[in-house]
C-alpha positions in Angstrom: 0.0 0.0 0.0 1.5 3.3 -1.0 1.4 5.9 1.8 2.1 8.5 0.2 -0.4 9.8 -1.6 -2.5 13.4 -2.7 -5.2 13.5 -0.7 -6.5 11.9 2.9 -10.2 12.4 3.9 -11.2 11.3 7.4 -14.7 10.2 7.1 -16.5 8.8 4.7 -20.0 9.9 4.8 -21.8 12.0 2.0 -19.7 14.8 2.2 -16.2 12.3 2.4 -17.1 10.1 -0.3 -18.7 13.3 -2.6 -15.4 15.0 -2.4 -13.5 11.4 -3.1 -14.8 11.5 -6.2 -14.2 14.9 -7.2 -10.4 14.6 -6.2 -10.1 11.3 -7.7 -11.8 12.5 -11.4 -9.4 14.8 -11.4 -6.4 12.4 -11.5 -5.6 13.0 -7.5 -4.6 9.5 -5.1 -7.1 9.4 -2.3 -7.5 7.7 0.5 -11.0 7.4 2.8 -10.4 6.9 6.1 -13.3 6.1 8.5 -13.3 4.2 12.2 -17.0 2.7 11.2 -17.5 -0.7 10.1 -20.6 0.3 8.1 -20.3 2.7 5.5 -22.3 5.8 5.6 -24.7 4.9 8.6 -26.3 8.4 8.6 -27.1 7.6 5.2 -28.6 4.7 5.3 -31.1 5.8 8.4 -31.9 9.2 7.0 -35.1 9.9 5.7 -36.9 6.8 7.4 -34.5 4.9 5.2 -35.1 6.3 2.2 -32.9 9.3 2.3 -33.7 12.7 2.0 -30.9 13.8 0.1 -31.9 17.1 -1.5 -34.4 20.3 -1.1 -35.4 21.1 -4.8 -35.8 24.8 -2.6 -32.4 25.2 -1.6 -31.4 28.8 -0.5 -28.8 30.1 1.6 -31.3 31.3 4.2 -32.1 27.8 5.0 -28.9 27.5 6.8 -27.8 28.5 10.4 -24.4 29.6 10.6 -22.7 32.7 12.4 -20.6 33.3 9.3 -24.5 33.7 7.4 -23.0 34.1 3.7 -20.3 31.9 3.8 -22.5 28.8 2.1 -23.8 30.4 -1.1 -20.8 29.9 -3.1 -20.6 26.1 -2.7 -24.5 26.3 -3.1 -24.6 28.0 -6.2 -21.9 25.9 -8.1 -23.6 22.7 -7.1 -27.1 22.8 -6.6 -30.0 20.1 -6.5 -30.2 20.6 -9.7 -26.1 19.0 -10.5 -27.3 16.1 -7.8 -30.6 15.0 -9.3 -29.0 15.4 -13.3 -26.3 12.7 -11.6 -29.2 10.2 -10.3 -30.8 10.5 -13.5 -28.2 9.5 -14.9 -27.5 6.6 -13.1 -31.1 5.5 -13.5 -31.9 6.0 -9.7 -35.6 6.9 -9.0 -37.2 9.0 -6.7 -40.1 11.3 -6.0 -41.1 14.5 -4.6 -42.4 14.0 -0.7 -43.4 17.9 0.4 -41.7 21.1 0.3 -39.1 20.2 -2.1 -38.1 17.3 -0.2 -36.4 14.5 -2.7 -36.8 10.9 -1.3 -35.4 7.8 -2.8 -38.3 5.8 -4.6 -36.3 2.8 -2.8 -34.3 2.3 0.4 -31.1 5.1 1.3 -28.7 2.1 -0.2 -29.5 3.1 -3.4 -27.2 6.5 -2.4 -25.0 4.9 -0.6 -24.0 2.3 -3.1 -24.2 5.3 -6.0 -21.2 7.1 -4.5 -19.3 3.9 -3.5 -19.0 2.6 -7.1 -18.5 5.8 -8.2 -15.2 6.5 -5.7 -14.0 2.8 -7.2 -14.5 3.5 -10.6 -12.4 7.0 -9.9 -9.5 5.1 -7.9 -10.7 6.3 -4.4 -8.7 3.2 -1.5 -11.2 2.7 1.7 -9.6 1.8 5.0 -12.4 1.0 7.0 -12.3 0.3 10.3 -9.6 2.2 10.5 -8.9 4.5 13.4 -6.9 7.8 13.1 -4.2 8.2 16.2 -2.0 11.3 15.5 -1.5 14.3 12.5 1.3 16.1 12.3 2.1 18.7 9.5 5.7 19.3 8.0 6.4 19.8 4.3 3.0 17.4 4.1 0.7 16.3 6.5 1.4 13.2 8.3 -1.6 10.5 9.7 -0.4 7.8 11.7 -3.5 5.2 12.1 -4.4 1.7 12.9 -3.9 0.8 9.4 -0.5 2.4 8.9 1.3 5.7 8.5 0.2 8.1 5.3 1.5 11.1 4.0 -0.8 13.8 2.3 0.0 16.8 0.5 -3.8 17.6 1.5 -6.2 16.4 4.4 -10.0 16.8 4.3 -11.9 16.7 7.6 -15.2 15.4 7.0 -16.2 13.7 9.9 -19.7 15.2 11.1 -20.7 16.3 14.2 -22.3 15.2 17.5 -25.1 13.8 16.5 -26.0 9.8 16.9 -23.3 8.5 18.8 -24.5 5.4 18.9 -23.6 5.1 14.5 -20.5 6.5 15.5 -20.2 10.4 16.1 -17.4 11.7 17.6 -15.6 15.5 18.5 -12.5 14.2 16.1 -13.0 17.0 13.9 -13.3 19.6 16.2 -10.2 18.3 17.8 -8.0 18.2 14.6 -8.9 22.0 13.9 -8.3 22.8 17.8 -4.8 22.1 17.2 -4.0 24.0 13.9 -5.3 26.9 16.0 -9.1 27.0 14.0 -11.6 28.2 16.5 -15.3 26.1 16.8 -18.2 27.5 17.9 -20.5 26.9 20.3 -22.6 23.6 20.1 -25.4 22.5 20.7 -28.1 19.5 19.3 -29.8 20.7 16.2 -33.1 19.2 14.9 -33.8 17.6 18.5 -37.0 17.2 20.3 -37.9 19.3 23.4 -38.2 17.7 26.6 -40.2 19.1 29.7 -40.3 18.4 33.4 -42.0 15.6 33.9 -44.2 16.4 36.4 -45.2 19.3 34.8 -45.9 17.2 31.6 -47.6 14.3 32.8 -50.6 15.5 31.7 -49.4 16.2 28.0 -47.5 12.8 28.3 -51.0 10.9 28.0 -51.2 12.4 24.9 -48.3 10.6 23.1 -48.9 10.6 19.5 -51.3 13.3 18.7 -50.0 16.1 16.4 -51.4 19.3 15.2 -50.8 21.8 12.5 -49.3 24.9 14.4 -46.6 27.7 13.7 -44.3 27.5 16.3 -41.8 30.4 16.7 -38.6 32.0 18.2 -37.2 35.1 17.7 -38.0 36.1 14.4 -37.7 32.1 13.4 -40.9 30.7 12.7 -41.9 27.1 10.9 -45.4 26.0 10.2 -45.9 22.4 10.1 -46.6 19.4 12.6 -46.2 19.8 16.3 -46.2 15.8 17.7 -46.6 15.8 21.2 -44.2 13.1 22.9 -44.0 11.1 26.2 -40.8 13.5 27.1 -42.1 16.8 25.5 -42.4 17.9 21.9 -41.3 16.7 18.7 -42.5 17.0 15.1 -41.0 19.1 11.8 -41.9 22.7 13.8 -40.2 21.5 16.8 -37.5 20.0 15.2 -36.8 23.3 12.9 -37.4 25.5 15.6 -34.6 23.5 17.8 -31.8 24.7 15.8 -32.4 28.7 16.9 -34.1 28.1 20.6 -31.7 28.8 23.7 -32.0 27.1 26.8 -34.9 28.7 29.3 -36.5 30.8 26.4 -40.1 30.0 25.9 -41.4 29.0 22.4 -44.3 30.8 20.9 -47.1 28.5 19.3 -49.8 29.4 17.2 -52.3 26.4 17.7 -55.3 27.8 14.7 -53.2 30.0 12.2 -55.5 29.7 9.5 -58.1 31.1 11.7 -58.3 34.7 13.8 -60.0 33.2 17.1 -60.9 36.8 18.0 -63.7 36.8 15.1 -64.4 33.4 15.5 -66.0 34.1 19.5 -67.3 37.8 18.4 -69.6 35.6 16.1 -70.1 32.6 18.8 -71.1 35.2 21.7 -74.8 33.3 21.9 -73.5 30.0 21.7 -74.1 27.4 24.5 -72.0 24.7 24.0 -69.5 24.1 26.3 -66.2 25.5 25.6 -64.1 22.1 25.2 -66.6 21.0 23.4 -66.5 23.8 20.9 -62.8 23.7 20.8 -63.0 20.3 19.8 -64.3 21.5 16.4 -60.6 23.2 16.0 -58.2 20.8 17.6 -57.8 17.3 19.2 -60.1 17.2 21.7 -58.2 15.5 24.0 -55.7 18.0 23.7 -58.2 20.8 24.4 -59.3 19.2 27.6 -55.8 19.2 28.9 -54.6 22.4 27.3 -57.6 24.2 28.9 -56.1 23.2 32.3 -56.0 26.6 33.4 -59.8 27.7 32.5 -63.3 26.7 33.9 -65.3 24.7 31.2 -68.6 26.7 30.7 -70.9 27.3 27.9 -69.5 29.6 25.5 -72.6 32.1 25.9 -71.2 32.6 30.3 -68.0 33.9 29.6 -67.2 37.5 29.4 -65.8 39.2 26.1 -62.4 39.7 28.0 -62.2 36.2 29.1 -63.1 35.1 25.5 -60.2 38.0 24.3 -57.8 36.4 26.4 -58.3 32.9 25.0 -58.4 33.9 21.3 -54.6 35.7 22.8 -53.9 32.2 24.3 -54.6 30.0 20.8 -52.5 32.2 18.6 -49.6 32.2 21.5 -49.5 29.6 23.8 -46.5 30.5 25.5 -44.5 27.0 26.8 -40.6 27.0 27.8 -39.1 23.0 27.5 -36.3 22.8 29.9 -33.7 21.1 27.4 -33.2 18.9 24.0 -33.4 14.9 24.1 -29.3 15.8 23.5 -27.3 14.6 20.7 -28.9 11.1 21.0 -31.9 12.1 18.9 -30.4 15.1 17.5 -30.3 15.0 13.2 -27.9 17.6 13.2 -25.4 19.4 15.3 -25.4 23.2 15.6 -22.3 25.3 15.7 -18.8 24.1 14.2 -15.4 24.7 12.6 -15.5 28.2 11.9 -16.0 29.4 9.0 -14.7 32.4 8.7 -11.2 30.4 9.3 -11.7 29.0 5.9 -12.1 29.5 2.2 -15.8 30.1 1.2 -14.9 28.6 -2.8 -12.6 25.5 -1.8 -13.0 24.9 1.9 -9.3 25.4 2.9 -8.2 26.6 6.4 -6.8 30.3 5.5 -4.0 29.9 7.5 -3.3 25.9 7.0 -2.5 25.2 2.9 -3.9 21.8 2.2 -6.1 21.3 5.4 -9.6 21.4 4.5 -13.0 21.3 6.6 -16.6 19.4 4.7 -19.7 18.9 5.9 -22.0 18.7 9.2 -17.8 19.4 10.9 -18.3 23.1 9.9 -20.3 25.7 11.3 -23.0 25.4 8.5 -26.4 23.9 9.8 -29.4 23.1 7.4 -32.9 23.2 7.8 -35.2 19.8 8.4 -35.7 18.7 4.6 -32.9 17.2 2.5 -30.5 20.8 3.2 -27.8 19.0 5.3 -26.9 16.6 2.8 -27.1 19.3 0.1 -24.5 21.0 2.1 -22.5 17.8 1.9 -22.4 17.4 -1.6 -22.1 21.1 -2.7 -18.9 21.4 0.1 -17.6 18.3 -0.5 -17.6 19.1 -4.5 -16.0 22.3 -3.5 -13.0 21.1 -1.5 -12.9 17.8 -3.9 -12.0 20.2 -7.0 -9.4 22.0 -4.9 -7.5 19.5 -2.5 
């Protein structure tokens, strides 16, 4: 085995094995280097299994990052557009689920085994399980590992965040730009459910399973789509999207009836009889309503006053609820925060002040939205670096 060669990635994920290929095509010796087993785990369970690998909607302002403009270079030179052209070419079907989301018509494999043949069929060698001990940098950069010592004129870093530990996460990354003096941000859990106290949820908890249609918001953030309510707390696409931005003993605002201005709706119900729960019901879950109306007396609607009824309308359209934490990186899709990038090169993804070190991927401080944008970041970053490295 020759070790010296081009170009060492660590981890080979979508955003590792994307830029393999890109290096490789371009006559470049790479090697993949990735502790796992498995290849591309967070693949293969993404999407319910079926992958969401794209968002035909894919902007910049569907990323969190605290160097905002930094993705829409990579983004604009290869966009869902360059990644579905590629599947079509290769005869791999798929469909439209909602809101530009692009599933595989078949299981995440069908991805997985895409980029694989394509990294053969370019020259790309896999070492996996193969564990990386030490890097040192001279006139090239050194990585001693359990398969052997390599030499690199370049080294990619594409070896994901926090999230799922259990398939294999691990701070590596953040470690290896540590010590070539690159800062990383702050992180945190991103697309996570909420949790609550548990006494102070029990009542909610009986609810497990039941979702409803609200806009859930935070700051100026604000996502309209399910809200699932869980044994624990809160999960659901709103949730989940609305995990990235919330800080720790903020409370959410939830509008549970935004296609509807409550404040008309009882100004035209003032002689009504039925009993408030009951005309609830005709909105939302009614076992939800009985428990979310935990703080008012149930009475005919006709009884209460047009202050009291003022103050529920307020109520619906802002139920006001703070979790006390995420479910933690465990159930996280995504983490927050990252190598930062104003420390690297918006067009290739090379460290400024470290030639040849490069930084892909969920490693960097570029989060996505819920909806196929992560991996879109992988494969528009890992193109960039894999036609520079």
């Amino acid at each position: 085995m020759n070790n010296s060669i081009d170009v060492v990635i660590i981890g080979a994920g979508a955003a590792g094995m994307m830029c393999a290929i890109q290096a490789a095509q371009r006559g470049r010796s790479v090697y993949l280097i990735d502790h796992a087993a498995k290849l591309a785990e967070k693949i293969r369970i993404s999407g319910g299994g079926r992958c969401n690998f794209t968002n035909l909607n894919t902007h910049p302002d569907n990323f969190i990052s605290t160097n905002p403009h930094f993705c829409r270079s990579a983004l604009a030179r290869y966009t869902p557009q360059h990644f579905t052209a590629w599947l079509n070419e290769k005869g791999i079907a798929y469909h439209e689920k909602k809101l530009g989301q692009l599933f595989c018509d078949g299981r995440s494999e069908a991805i997985i085994m895409l980029l694989k043949r394509e990294c053969d069929a370019a020259g790309v060698k896999f070492l996996m399980p193969c564990s990386v001990e030490e890097i040192t940098r001279d006139k090239n950069f050194g990585i001693r590992t359990s398969c052997g010592m390599f030499y690199a004129q370049s080294l990619v870093v594409a070896t994901g965040g926090l999230s799922i530990p259990k398939i294999g996460a691990t701070p590596f990354g953040y470690k290896i730009a540590q010590q070539f003096g690159i800062p990383v941000t702050k992180l945190k859990p991103g697309l996570v459910p909420l949790s609550f106290h548990p006494e102070e949820w029990a009542d909610y908890a009986a609810l497990a399973g039941i979702s409803v249609d609200a806009v859930v918001s935070y700051g100026k953030q604000a996502f309209r789509e399910n809200l699932l309510i869980t044994h624990r707390g809160l999960s659901g696409p709103a949730i989940l999207q609305i995990s990235s931005y919330w800080e720790h003993g903020q409370p959410l605002h939830i509008n549970l009836l935004p296609d509807h201005d409550m404040h008309d709706v009882f100004t035209g119900q003032r002689g009504n009889a039925m009993l408030l729960n009951n005309f609830l019901a005709q909105y939302l879950p009614k076992r939800f309503v009985e428990v979310w109306l935990n703080f008012a007396e149930n009475q005919p609607l006709n009884q209460y006053s047009e202050k009291d009824l003022a103050l529920l309308a307020d109520k619906l359209h802002d139920w006001q609820i703070t979790p006390t934490g995420t479910l933690g990186y465990a159930k996280a899709e995504v983490t927050c925060g990252g190598v930062d990038t104003h420390a690297l090169s918006s067009k290739t993804m090379q460290a400024n002040d470290v030639p040849g070190l490069f930084f892909i991927g969920e490693v960097m401080d570029v989060t996505g939205h819920l909806g196929g944008y992560n991996f879109q970041w992988a494969w528009a970053s890992g193109c960039a670096a894999g036609q520079s490295c």
